[in-house]
C-alpha positions as protocol buffer text, in pm:
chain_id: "A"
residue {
  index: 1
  type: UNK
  ca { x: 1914 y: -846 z: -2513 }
}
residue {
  index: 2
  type: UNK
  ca { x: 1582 y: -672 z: -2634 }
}
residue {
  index: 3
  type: UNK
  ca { x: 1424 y: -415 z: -2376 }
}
residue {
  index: 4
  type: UNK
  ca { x: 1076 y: -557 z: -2285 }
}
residue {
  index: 5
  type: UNK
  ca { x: 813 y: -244 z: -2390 }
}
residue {
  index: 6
  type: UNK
  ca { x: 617 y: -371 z: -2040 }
}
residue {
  index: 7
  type: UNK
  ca { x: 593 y: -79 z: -1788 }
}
residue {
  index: 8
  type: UNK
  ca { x: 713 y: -264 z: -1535 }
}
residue {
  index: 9
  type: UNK
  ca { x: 1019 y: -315 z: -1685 }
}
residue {
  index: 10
  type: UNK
  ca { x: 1080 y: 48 z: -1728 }
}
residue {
  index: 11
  type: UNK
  ca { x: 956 y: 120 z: -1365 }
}
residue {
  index: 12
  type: UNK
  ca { x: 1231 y: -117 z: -1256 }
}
residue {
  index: 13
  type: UNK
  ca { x: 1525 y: 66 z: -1457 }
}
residue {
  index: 14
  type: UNK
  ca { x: 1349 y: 392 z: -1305 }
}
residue {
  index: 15
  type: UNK
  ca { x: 1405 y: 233 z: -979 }
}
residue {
  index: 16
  type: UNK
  ca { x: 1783 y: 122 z: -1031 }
}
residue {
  index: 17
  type: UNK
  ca { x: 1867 y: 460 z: -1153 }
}
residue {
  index: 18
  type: UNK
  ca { x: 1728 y: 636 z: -802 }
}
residue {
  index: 19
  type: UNK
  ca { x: 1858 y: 344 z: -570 }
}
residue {
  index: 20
  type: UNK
  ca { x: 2217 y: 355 z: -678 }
}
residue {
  index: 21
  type: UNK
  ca { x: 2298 y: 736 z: -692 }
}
residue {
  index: 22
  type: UNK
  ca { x: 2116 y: 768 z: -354 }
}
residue {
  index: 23
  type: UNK
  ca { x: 2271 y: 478 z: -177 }
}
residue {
  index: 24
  type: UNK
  ca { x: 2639 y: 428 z: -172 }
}
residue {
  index: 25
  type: UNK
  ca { x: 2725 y: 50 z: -101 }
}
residue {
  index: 26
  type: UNK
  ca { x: 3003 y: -196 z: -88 }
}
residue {
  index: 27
  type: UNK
  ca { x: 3139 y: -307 z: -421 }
}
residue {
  index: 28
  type: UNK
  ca { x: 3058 y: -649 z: -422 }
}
residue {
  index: 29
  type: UNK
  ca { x: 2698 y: -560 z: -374 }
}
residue {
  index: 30
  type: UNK
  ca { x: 2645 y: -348 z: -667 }
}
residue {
  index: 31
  type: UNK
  ca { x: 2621 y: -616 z: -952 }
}
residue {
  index: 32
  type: UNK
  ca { x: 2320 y: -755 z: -724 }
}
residue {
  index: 33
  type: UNK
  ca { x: 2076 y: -473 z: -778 }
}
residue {
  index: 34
  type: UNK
  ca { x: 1965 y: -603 z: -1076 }
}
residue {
  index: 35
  type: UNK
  ca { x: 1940 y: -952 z: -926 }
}
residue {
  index: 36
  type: UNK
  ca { x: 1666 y: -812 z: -629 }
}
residue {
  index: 37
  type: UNK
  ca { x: 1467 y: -629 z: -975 }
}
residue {
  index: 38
  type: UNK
  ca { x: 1480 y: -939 z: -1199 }
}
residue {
  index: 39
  type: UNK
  ca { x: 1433 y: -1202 z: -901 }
}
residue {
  index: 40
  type: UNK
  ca { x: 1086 y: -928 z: -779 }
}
residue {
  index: 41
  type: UNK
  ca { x: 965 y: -912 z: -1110 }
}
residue {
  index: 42
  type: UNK
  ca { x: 1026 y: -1303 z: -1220 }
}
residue {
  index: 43
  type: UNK
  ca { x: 902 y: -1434 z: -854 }
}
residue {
  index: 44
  type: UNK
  ca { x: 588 y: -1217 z: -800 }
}
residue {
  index: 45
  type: UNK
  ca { x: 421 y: -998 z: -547 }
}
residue {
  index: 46
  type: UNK
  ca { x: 440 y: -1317 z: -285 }
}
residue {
  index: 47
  type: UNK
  ca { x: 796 y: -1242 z: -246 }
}
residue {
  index: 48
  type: UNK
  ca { x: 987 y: -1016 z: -94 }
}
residue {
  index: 49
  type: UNK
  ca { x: 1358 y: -948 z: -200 }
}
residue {
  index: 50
  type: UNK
  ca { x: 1589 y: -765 z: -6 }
}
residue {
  index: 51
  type: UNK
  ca { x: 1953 y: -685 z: -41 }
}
residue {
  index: 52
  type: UNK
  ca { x: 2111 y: -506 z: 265 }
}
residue {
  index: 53
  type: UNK
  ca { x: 2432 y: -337 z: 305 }
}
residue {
  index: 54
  type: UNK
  ca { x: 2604 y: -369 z: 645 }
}
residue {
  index: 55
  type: UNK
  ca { x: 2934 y: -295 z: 579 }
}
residue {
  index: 56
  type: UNK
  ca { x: 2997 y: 33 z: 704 }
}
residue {
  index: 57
  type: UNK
  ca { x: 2938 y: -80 z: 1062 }
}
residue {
  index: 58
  type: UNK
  ca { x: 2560 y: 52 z: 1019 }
}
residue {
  index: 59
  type: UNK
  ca { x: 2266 y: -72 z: 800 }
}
residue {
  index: 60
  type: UNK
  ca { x: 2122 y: -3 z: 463 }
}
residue {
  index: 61
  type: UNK
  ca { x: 1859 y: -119 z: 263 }
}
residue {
  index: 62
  type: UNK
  ca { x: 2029 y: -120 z: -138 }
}
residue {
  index: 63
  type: UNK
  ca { x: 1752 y: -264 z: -316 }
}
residue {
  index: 64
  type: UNK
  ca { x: 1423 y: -347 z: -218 }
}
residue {
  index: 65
  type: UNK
  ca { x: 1112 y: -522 z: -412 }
}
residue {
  index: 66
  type: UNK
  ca { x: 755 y: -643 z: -259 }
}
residue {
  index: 67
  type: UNK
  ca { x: 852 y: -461 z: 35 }
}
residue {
  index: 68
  type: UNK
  ca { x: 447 y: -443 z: 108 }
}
residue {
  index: 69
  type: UNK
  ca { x: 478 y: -815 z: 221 }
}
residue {
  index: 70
  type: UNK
  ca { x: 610 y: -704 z: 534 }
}
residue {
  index: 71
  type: UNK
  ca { x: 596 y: -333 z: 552 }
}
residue {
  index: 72
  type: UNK
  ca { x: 913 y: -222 z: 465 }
}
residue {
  index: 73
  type: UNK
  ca { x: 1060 y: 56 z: 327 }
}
residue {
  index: 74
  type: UNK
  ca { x: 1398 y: 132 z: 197 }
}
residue {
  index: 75
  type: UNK
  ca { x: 1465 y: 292 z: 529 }
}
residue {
  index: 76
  type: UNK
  ca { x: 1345 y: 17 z: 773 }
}
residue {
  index: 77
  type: UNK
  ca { x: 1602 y: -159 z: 998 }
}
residue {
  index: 78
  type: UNK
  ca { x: 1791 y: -469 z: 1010 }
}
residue {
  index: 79
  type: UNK
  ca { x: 1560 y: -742 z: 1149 }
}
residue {
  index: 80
  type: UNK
  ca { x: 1681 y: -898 z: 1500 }
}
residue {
  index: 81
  type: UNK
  ca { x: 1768 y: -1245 z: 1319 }
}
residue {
  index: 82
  type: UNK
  ca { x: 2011 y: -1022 z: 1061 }
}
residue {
  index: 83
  type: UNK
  ca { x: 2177 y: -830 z: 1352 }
}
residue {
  index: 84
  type: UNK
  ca { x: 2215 y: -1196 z: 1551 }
}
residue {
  index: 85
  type: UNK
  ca { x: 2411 y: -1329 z: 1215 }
}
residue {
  index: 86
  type: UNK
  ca { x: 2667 y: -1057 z: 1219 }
}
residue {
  index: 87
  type: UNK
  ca { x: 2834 y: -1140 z: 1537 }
}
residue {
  index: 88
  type: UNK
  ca { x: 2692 y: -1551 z: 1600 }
}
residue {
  index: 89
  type: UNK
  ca { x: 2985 y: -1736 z: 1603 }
}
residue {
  index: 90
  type: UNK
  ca { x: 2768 y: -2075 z: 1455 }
}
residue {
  index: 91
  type: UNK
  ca { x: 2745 y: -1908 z: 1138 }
}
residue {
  index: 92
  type: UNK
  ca { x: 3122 y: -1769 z: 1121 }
}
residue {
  index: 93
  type: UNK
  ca { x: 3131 y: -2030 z: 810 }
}
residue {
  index: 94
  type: UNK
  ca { x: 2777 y: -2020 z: 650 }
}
residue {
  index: 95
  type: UNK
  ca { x: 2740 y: -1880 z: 349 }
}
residue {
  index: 96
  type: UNK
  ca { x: 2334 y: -1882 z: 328 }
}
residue {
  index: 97
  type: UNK
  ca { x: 2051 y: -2028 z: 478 }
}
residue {
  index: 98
  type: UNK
  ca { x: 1733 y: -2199 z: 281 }
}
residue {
  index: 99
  type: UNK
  ca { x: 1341 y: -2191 z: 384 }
}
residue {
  index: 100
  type: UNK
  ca { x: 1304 y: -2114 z: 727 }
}
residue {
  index: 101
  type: UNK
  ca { x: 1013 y: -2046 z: 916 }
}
residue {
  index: 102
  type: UNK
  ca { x: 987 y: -1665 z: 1017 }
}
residue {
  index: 103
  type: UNK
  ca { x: 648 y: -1407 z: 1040 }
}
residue {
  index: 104
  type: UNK
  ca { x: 575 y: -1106 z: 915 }
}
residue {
  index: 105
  type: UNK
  ca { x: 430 y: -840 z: 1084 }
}
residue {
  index: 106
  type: UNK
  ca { x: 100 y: -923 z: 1034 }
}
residue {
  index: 107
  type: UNK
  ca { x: 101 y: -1275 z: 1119 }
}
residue {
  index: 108
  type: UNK
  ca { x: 152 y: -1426 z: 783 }
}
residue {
  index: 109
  type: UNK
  ca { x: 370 y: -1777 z: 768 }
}
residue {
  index: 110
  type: UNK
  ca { x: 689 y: -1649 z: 597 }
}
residue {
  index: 111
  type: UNK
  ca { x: 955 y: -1859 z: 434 }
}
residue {
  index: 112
  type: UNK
  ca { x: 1247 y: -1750 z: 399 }
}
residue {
  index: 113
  type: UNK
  ca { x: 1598 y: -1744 z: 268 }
}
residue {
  index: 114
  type: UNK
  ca { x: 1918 y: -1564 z: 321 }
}
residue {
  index: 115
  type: UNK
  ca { x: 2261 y: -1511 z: 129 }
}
residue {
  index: 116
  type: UNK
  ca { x: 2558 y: -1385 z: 350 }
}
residue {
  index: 117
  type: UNK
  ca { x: 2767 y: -1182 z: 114 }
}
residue {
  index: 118
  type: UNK
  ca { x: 3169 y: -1173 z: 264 }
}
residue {
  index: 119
  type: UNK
  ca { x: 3469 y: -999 z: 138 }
}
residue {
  index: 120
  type: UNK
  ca { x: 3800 y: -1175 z: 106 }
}
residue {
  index: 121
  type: UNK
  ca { x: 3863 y: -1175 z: 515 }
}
residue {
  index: 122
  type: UNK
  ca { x: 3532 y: -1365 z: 541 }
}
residue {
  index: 123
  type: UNK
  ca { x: 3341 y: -1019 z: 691 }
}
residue {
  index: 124
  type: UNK
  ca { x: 2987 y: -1008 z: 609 }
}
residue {
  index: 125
  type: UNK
  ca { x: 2910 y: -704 z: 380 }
}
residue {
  index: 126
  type: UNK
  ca { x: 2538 y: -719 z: 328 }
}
residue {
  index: 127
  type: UNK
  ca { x: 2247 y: -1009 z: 302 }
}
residue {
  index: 128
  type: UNK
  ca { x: 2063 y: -1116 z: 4 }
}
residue {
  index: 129
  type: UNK
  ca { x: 1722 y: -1197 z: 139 }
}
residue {
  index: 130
  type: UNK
  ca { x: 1411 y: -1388 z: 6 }
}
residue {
  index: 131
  type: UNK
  ca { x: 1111 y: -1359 z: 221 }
}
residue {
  index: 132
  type: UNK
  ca { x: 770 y: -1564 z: 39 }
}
residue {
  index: 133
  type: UNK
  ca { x: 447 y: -1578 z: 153 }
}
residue {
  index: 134
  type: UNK
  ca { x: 338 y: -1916 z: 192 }
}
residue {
  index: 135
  type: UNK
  ca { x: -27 y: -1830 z: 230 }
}
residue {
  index: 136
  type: UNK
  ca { x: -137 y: -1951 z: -74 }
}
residue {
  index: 137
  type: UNK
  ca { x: 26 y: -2236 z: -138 }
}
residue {
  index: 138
  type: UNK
  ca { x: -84 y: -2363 z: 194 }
}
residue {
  index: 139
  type: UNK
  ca { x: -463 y: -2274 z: 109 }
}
residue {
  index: 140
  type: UNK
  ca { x: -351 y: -2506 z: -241 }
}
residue {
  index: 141
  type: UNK
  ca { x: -240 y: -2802 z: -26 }
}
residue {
  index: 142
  type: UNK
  ca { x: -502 y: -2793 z: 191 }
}
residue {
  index: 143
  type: UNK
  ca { x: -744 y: -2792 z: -131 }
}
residue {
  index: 144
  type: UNK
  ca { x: -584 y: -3056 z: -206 }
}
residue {
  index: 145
  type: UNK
  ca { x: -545 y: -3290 z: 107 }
}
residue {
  index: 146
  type: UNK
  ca { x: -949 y: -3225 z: 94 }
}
residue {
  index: 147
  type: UNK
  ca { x: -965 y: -3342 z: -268 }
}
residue {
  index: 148
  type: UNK
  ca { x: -736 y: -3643 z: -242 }
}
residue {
  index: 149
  type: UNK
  ca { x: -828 y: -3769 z: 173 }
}
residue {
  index: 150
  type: UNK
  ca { x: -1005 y: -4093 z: 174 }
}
residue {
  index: 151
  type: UNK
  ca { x: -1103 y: -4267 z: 464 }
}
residue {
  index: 152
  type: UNK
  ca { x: -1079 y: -4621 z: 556 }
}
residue {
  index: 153
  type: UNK
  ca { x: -1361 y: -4887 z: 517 }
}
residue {
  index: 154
  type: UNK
  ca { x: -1590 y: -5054 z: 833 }
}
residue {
  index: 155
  type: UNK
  ca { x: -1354 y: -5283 z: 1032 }
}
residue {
  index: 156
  type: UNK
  ca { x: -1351 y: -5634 z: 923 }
}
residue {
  index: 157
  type: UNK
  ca { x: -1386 y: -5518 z: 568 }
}
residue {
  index: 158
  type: UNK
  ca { x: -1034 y: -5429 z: 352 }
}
residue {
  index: 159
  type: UNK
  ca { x: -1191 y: -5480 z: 14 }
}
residue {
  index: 160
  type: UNK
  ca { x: -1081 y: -5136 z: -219 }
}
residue {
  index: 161
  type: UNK
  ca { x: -1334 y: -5078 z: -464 }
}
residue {
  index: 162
  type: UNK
  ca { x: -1173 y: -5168 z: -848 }
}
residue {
  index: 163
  type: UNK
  ca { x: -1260 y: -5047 z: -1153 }
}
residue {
  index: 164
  type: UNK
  ca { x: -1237 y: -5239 z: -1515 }
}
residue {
  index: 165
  type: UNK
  ca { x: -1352 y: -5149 z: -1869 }
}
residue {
  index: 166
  type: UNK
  ca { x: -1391 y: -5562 z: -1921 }
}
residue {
  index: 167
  type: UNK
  ca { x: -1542 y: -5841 z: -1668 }
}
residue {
  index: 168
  type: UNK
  ca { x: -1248 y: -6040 z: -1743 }
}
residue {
  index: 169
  type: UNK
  ca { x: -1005 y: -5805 z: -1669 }
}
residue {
  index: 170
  type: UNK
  ca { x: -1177 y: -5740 z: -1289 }
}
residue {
  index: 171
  type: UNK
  ca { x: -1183 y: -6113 z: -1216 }
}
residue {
  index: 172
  type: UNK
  ca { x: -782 y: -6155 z: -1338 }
}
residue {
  index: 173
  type: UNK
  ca { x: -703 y: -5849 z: -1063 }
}
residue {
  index: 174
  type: UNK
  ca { x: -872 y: -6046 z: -814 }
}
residue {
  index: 175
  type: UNK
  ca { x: -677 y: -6366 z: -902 }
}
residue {
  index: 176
  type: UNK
  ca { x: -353 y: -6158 z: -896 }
}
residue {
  index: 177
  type: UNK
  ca { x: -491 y: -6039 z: -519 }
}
residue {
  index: 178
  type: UNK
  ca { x: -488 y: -6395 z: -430 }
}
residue {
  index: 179
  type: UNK
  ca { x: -211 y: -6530 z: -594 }
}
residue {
  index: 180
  type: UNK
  ca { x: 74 y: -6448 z: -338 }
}
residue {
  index: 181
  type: UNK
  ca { x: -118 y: -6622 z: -52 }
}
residue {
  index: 182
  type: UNK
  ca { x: -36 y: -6974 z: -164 }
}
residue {
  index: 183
  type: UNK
  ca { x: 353 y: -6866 z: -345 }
}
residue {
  index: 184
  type: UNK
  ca { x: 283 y: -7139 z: -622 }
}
residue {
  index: 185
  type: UNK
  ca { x: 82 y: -7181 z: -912 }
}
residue {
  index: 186
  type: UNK
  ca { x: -324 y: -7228 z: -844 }
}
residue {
  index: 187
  type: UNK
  ca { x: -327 y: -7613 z: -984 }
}
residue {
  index: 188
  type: UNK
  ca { x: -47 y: -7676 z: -741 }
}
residue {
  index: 189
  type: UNK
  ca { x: -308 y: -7616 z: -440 }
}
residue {
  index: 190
  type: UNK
  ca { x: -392 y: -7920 z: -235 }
}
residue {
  index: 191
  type: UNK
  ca { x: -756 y: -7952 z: -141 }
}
residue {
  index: 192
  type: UNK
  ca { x: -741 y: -7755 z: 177 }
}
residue {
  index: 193
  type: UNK
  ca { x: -563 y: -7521 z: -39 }
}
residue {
  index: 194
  type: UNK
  ca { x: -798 y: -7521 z: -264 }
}
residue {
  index: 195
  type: UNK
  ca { x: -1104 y: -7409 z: 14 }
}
residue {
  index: 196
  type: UNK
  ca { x: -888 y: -7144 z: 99 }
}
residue {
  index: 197
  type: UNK
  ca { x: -883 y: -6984 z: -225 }
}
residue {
  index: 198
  type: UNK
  ca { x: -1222 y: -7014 z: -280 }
}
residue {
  index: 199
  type: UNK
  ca { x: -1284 y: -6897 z: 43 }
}
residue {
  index: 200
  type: UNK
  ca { x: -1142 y: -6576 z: -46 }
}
residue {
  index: 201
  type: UNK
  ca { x: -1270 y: -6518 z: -362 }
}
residue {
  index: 202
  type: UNK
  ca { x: -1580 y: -6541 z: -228 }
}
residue {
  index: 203
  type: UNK
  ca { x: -1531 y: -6247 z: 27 }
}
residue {
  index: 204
  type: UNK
  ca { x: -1415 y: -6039 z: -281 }
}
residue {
  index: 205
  type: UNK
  ca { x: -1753 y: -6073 z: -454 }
}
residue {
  index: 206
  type: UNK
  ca { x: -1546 y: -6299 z: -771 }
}
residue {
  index: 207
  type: UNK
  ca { x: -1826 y: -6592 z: -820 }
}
residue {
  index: 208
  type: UNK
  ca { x: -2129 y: -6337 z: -842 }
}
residue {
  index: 209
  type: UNK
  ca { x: -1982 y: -6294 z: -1177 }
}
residue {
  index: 210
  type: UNK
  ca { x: -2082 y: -6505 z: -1443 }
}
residue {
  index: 211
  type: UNK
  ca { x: -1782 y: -6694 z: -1634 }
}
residue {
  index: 212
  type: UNK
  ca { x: -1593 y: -6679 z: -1308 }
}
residue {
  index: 213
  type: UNK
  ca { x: -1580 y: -7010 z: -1235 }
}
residue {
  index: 214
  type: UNK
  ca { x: -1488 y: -7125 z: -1644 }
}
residue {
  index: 215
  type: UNK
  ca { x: -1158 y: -6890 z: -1563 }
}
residue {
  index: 216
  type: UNK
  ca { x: -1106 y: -7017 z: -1246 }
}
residue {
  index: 217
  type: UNK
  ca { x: -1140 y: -7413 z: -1329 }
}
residue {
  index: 218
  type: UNK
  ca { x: -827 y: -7274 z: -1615 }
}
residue {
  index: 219
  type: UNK
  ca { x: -576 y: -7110 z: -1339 }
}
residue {
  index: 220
  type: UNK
  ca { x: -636 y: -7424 z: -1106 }
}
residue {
  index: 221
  type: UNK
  ca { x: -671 y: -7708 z: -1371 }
}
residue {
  index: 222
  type: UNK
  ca { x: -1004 y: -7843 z: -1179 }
}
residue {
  index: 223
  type: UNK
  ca { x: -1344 y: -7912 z: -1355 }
}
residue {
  index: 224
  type: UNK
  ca { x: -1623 y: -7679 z: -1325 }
}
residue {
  index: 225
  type: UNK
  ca { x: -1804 y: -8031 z: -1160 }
}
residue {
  index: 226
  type: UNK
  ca { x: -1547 y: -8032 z: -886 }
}
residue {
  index: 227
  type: UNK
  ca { x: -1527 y: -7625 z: -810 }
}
residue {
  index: 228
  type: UNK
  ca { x: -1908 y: -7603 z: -782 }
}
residue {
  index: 229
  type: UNK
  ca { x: -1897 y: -7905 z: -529 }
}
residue {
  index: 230
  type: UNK
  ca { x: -1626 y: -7690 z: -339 }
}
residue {
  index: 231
  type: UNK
  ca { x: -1778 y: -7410 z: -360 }
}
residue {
  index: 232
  type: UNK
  ca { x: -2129 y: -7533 z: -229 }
}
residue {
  index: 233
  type: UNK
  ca { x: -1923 y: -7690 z: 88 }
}
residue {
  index: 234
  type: UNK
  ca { x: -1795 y: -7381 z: 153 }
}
residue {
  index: 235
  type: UNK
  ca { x: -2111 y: -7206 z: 170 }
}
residue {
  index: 236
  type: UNK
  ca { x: -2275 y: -7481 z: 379 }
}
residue {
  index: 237
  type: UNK
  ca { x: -1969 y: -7496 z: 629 }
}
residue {
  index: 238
  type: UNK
  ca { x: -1889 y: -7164 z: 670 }
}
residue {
  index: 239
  type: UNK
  ca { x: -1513 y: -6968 z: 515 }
}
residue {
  index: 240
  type: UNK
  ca { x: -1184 y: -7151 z: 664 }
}
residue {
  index: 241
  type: UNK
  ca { x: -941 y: -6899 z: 807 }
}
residue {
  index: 242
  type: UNK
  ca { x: -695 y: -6736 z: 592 }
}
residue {
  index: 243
  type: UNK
  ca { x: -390 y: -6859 z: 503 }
}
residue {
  index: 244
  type: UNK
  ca { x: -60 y: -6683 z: 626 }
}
């Protein structure tokens, strides 16, 4: 593999090389050193990465990237939750634990992740930890709830506003609104039927387009004579109620 020429790679290799010498730690945390440089550099400055030795019956921080999200230093302790996993007898068979709620110091929403790293007895020998600052993406959601929130229409009114590059094609989506009132084809409708359908077309605004009643006196098989004659009871007698 090709060594990137970016500084920051080279500040992480300067990094490995003063961690390791410095800090004896448990074999089987050794190859992960690399992991808490790559997973820093690849994540960003929004997360944390941590890997802790705990092995010797005390506590040491191996590796240690974005450790300005919460403050630490390669010398800071085990946190309270990472001393309550060595001895909790509820995790005696957990090998990690995913997004979690937890704060850093200065209030920030944290979520965060942990790796328990055993030997062959099942002894915990360090953590792996991932600790991301969910500020942002929060800010991002709420943008956008904001941008996507609607809110409903005046009671008595559950017309949603349609859009159509043709006439024809917003009088067919009205039809199709209709259709599954009656569950049969529009010619089928008996005369009452036949009120009720106009009665709702009406409330959706279909007849104050022209060529609306040509399509429907098609879909219902009835002459434009005999829809207008409808249609002008209708409006004299007032909108029957709607059909279940």
């Amino acid at each position: 593999m090709e060594r990137s020429g970016d500084p920051r790679s080279a500040r992480f290799l300067r990094e490995e090389a003063l961690v390791l010498p410095k800090r004896s730690c448990h074999p089987l945390l050794k190859p992960l050193v690399p992991v808490v440089h790559t997973l820093g550099a690849a994540l960003g400055p929004e997360w944390e990465v941590v890997l802790h030795d705990v092995s010797g019956g005390d506590h040491v921080i191996v590796a240690l990237e974005n450790g300005a999200l919460t403050g630490r230093t390669e010398d800071a302790p085990l946190t309270d939750f990472g001393a309550y996993l060595l001895h909790a007898e509820e995790f005696r068979e957990v090998d990690h634990l995913a997004n979690y709620a937890s704060t850093a110091p200065d209030g920030r929403s944290l979520r965060s992740s942990v790796a328990l790293i055993r030997d062959e007895h099942r002894h915990i020998v360090g953590f792996l930890c991932l600790n991301h600052d969910t500020t942002r993406a929060r800010m991002v959601r709420e943008w956008a709830d904001a941008q996507t929130r609607t809110e409903p229409l005046p009671v008595g009114c559950d017309q949603a506003e349609r859009f159509a590059a043709r006439k024809e094609d917003l009088l067919e989506g009205m039809l199709e609104e209709v259709r599954p009132l009656f569950g049969k084809p529009l010619r089928y409708l008996d005369r009452g039927e036949r009120m009720t359908l106009l009665a709702r077309l009406e409330e959706r605004g279909f007849f104050a387009f022209r060529g609306a009643v040509e399509l429907l006196s098609r879909e219902t098989g009835k002459s434009r004579f005999t829809l207008y004659g409808c249609l002008r009871e209708l409006r004299r007698n007032g909108v029957p109620e709607a059909t279940s």
